[in-house]
Biopython code that builds the backbone (N, CA, C, O; Angstrom):
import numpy as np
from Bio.PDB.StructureBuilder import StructureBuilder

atoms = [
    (1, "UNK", "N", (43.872, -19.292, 34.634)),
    (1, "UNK", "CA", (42.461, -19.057, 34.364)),
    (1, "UNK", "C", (41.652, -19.859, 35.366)),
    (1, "UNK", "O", (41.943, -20.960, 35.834)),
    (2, "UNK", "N", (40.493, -19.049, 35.632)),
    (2, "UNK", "CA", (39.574, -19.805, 36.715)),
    (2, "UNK", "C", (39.142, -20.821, 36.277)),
    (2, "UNK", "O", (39.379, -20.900, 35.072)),
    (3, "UNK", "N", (38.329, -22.104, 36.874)),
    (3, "UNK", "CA", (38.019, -23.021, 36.167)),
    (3, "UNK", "C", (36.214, -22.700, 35.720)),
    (3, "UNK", "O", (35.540, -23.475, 35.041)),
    (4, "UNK", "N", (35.635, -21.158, 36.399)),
    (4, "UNK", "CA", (34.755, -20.589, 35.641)),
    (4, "UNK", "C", (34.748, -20.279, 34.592)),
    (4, "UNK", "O", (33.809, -20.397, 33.806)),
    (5, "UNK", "N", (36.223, -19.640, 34.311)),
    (5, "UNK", "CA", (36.383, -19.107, 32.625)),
    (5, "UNK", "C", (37.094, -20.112, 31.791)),
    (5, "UNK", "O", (37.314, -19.812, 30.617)),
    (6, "UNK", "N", (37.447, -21.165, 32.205)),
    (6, "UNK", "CA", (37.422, -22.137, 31.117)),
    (6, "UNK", "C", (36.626, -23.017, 30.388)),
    (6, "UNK", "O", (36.706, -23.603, 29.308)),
    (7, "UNK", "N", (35.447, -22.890, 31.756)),
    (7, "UNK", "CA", (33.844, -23.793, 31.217)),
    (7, "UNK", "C", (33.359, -22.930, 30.248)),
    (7, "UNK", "O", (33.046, -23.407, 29.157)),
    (8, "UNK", "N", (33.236, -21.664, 30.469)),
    (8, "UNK", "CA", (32.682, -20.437, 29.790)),
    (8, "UNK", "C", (33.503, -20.471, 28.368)),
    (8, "UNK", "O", (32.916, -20.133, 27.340)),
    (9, "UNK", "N", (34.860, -20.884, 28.339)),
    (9, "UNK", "CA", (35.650, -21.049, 26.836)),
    (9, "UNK", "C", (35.043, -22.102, 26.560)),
    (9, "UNK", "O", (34.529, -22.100, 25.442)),
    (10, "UNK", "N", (34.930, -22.872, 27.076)),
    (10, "UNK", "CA", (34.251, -24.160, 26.167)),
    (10, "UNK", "C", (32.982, -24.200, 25.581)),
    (10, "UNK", "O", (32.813, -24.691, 24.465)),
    (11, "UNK", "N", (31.708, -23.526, 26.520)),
    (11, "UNK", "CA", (31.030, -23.239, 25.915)),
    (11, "UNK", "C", (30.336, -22.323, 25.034)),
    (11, "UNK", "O", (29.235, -21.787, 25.157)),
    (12, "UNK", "N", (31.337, -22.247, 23.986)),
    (12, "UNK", "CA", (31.320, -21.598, 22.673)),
    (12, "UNK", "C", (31.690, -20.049, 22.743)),
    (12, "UNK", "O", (31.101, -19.282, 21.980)),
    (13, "UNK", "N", (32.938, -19.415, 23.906)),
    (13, "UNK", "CA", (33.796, -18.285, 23.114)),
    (13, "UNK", "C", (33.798, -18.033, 21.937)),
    (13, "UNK", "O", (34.328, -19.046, 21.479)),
    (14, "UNK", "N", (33.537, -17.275, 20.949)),
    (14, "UNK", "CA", (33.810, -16.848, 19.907)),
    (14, "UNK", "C", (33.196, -17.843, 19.275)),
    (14, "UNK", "O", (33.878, -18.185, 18.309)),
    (15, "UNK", "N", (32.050, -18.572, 19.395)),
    (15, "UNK", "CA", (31.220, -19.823, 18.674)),
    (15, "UNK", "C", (30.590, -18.931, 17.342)),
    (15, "UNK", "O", (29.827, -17.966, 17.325)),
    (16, "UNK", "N", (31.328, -19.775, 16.120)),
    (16, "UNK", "CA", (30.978, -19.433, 15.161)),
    (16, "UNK", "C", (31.959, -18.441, 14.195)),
    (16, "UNK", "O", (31.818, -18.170, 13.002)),
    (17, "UNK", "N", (32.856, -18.061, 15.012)),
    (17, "UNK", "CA", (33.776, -17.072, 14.988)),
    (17, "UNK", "C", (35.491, -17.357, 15.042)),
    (17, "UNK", "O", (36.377, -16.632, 14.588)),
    (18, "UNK", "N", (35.593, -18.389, 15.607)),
    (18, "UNK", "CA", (36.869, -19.430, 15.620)),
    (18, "UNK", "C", (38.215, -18.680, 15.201)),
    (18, "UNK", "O", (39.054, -17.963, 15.745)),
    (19, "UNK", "N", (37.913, -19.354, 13.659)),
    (19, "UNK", "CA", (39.014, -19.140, 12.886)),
    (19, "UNK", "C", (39.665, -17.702, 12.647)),
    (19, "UNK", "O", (40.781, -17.197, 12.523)),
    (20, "UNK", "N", (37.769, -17.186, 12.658)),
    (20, "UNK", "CA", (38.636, -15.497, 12.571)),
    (20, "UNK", "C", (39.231, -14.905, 13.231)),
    (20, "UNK", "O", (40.139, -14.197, 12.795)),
    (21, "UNK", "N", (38.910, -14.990, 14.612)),
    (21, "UNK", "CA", (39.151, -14.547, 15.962)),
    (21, "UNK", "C", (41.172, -14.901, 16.064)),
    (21, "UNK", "O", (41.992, -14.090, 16.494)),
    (22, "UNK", "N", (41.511, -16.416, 15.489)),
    (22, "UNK", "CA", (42.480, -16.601, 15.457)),
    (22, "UNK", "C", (43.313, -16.024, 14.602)),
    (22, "UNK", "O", (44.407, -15.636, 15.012)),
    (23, "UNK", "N", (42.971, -15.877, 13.358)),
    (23, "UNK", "CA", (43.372, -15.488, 12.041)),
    (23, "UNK", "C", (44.303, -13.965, 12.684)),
    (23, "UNK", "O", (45.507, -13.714, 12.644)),
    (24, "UNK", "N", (43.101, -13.147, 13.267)),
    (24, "UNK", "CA", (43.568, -11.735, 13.230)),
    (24, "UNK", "C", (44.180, -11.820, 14.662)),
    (24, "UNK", "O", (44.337, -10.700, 15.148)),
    (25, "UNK", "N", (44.602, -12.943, 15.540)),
    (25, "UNK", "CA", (45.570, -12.758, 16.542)),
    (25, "UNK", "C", (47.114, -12.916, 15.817)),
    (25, "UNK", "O", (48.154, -12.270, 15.950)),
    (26, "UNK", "N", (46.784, -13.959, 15.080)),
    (26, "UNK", "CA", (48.005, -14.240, 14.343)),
    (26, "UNK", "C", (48.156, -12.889, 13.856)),
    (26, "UNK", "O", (49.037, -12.216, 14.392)),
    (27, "UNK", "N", (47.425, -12.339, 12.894)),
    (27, "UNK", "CA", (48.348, -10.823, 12.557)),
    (27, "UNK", "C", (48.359, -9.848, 13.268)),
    (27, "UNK", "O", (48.718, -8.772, 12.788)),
    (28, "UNK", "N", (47.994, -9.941, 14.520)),
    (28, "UNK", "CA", (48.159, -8.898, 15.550)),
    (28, "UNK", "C", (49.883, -8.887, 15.720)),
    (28, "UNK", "O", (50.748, -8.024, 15.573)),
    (29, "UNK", "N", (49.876, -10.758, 16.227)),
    (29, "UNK", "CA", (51.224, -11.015, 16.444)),
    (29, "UNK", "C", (52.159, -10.898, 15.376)),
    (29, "UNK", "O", (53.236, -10.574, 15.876)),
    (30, "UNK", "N", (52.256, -11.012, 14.106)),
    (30, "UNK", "CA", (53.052, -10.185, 13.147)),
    (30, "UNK", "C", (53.292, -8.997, 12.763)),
    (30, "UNK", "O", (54.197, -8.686, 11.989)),
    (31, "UNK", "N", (52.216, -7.976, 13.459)),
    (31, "UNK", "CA", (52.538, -6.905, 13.554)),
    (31, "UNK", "C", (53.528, -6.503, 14.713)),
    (31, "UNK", "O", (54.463, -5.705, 14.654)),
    (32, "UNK", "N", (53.067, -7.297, 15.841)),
    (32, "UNK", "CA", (54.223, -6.915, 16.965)),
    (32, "UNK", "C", (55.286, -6.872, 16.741)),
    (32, "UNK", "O", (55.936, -5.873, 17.049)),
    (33, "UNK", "N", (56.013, -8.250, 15.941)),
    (33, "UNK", "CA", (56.892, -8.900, 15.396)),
    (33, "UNK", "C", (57.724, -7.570, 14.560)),
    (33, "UNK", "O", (58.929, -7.318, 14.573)),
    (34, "UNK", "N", (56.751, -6.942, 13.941)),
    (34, "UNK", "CA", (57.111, -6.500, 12.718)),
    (34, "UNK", "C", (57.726, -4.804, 13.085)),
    (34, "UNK", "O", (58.368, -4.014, 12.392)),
    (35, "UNK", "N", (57.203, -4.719, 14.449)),
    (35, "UNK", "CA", (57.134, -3.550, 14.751)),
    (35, "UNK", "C", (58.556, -3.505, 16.020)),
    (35, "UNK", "O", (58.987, -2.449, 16.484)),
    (36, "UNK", "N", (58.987, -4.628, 16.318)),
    (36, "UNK", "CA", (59.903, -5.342, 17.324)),
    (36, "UNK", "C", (61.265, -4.746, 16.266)),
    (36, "UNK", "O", (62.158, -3.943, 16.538)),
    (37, "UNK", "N", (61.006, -5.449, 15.086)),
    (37, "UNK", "CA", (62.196, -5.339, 13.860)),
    (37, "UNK", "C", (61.983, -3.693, 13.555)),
    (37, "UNK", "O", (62.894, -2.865, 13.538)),
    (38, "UNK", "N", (61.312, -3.567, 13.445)),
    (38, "UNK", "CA", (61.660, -1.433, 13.346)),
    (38, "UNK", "C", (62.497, -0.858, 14.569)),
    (38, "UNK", "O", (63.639, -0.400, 14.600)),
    (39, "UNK", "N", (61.627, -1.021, 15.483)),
    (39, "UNK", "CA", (62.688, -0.941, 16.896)),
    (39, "UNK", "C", (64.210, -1.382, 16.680)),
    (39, "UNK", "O", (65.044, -0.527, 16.976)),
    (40, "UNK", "N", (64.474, -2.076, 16.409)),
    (40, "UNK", "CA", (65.811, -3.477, 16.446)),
    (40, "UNK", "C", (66.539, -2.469, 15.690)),
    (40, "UNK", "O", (67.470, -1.974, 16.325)),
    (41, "UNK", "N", (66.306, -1.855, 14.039)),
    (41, "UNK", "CA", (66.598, -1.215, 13.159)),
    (41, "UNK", "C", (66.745, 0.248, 13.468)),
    (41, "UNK", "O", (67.120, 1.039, 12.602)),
    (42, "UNK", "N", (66.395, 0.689, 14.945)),
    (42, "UNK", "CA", (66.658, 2.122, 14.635)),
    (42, "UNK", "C", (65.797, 2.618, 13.661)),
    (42, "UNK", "O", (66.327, 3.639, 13.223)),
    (43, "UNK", "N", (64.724, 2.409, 13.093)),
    (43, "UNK", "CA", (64.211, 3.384, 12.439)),
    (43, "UNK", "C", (63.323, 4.832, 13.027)),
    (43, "UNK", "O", (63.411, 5.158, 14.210)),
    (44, "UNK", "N", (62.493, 5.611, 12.049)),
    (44, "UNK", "CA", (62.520, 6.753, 12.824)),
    (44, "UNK", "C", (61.258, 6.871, 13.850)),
    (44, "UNK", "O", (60.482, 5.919, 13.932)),
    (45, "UNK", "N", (61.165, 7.423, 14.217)),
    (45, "UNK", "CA", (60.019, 7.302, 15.379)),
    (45, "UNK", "C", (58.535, 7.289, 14.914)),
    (45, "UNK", "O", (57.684, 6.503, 15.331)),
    (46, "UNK", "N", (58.373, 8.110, 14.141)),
    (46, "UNK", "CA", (57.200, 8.218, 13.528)),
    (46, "UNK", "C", (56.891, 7.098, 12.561)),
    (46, "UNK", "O", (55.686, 7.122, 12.308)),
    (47, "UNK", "N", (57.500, 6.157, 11.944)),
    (47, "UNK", "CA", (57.586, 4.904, 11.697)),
    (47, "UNK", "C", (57.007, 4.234, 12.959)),
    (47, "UNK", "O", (55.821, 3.938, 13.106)),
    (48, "UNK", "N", (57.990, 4.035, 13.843)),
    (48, "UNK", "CA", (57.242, 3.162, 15.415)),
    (48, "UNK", "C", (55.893, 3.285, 16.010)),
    (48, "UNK", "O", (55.070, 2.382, 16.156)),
    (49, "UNK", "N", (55.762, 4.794, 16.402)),
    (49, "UNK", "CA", (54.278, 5.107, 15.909)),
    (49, "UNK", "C", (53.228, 4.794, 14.729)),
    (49, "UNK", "O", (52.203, 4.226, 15.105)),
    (50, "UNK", "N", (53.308, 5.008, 13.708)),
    (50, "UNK", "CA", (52.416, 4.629, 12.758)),
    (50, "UNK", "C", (52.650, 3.109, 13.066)),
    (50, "UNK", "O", (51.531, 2.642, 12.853)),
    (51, "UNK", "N", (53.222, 2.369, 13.335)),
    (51, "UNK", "CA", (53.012, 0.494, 13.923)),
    (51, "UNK", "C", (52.475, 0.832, 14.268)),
    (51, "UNK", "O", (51.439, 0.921, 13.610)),
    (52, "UNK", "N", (52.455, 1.583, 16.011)),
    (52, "UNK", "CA", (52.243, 0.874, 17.396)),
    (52, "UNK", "C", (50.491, 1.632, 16.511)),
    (52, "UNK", "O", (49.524, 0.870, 16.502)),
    (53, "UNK", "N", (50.415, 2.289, 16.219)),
    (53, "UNK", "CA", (48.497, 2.733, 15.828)),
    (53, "UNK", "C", (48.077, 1.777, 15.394)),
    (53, "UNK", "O", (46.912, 1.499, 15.678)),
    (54, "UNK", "N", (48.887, 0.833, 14.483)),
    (54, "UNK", "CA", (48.154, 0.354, 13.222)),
    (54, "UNK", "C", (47.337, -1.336, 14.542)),
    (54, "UNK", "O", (46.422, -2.151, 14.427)),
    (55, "UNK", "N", (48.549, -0.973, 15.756)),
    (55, "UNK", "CA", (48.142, -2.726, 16.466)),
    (55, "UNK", "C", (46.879, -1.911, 17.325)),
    (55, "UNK", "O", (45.777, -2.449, 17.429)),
    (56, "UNK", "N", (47.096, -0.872, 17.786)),
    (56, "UNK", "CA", (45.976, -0.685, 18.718)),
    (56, "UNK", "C", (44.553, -0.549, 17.630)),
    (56, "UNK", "O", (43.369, -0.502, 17.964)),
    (57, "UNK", "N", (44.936, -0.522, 16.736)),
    (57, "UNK", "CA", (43.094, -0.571, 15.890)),
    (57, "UNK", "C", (42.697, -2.092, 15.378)),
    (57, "UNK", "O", (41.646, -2.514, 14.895)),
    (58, "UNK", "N", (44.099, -2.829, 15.708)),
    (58, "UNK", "CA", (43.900, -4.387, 15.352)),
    (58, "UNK", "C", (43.257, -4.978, 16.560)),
    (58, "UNK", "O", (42.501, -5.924, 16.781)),
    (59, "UNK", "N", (43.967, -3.873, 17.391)),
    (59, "UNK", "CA", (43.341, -4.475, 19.074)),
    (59, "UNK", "C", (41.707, -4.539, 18.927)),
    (59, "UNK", "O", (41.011, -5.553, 18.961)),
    (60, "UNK", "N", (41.261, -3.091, 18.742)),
    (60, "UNK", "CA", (40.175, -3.003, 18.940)),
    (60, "UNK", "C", (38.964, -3.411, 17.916)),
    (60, "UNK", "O", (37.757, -3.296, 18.129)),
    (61, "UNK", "N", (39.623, -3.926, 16.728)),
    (61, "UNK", "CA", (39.047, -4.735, 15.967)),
    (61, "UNK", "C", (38.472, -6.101, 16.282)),
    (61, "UNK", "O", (37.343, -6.538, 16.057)),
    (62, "UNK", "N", (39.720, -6.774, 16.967)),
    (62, "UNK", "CA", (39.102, -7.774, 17.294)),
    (62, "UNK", "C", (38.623, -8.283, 18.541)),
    (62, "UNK", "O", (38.671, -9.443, 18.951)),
    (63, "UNK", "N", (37.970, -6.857, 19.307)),
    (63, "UNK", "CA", (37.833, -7.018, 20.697)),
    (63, "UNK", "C", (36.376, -6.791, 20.371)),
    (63, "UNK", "O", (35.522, -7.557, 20.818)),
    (64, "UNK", "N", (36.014, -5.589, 19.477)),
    (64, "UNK", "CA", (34.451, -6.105, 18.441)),
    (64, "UNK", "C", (33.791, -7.139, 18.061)),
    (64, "UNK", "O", (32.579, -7.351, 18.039)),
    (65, "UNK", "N", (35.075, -8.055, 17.628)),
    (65, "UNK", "CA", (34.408, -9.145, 16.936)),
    (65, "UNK", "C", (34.275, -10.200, 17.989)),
    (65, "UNK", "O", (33.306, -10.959, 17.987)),
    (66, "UNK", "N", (35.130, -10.262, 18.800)),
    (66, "UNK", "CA", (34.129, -11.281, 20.301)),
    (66, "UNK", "C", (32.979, -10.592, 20.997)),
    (66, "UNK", "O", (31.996, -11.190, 21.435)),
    (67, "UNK", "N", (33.148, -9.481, 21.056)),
    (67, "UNK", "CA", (31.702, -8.511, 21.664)),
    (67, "UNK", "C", (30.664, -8.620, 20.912)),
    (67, "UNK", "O", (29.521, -8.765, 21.346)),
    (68, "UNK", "N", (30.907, -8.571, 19.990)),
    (68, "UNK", "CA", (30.006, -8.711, 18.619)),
    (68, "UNK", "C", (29.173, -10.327, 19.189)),
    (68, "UNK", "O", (28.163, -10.167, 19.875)),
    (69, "UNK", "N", (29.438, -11.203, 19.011)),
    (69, "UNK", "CA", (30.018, -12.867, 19.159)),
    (69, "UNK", "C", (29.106, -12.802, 20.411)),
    (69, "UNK", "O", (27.906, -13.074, 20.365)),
    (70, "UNK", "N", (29.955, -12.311, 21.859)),
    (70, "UNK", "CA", (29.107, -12.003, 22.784)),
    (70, "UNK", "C", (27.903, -11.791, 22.876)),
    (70, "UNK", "O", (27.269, -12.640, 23.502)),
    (71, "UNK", "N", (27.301, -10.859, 22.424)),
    (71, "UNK", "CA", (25.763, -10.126, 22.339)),
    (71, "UNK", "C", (25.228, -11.032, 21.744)),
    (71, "UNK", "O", (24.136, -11.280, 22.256)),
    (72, "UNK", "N", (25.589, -12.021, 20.422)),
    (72, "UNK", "CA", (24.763, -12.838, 19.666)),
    (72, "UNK", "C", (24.480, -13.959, 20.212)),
    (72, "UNK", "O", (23.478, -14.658, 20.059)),
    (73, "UNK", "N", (25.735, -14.177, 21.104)),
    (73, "UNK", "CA", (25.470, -15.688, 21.787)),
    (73, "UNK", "C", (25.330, -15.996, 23.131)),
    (73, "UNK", "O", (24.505, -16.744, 23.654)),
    (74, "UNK", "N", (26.441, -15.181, 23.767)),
    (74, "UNK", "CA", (26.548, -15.820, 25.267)),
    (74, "UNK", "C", (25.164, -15.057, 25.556)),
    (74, "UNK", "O", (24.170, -15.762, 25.728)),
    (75, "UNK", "N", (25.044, -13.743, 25.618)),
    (75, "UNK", "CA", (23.815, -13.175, 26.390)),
    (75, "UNK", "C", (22.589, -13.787, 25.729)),
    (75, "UNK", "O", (21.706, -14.230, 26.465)),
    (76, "UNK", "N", (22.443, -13.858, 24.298)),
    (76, "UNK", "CA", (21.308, -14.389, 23.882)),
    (76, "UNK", "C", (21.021, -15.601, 24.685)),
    (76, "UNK", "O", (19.831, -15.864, 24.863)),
    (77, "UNK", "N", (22.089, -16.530, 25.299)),
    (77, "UNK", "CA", (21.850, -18.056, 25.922)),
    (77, "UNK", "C", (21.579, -17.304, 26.768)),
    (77, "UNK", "O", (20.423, -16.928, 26.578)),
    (78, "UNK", "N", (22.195, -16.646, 28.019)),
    (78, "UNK", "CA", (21.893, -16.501, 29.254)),
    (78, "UNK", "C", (20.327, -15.652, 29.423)),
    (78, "UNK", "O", (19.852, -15.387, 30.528)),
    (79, "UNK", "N", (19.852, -15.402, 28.493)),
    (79, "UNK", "CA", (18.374, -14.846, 28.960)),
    (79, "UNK", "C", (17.460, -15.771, 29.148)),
    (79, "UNK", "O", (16.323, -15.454, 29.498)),
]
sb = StructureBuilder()
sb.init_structure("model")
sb.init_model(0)
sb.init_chain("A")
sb.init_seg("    ")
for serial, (resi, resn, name, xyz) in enumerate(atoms, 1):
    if name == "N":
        sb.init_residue(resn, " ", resi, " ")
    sb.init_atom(name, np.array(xyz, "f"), 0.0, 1.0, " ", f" {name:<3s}", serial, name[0])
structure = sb.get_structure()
């Protein structure tokens, strides 16, 4: 990471937003996990699919909630 985007993490990424932001990486990453062990198992495909959907809407869940975060804070400072 640049040492631009680490000043920029410090000053308040996801400020206000923290825990959640972490919360739902952690279950992003148990879904991977979870979806790693279906793979592992041979199960059926359409199983693997219905995972791999369920992470890409986790993706974009919490790519909202820093954008979200974003608009309220970083741009509100930078005007």
């Amino acid at each position: 990471m640049s040492a631009e985007g680490s000043k920029r993490m410090r000053n308040g990424c996801v400020k206000g937003r923290r825990e959640t932001t972490l919360h739902r990486f952690s279950r992003l990453a148990g879904q991977v996990r979870g979806v790693e062990g279906v793979v592992e198992t041979d199960c059926d495909c359409m199983d693997i699919l219905a995972q791999t959907a369920a992470i890409r809407s986790a993706i974009l869940g919490v790519e909202k909630l820093i954008l979200e975060n974003h608009v309220e804070h970083c741009i509100e400072a930078a005007i």
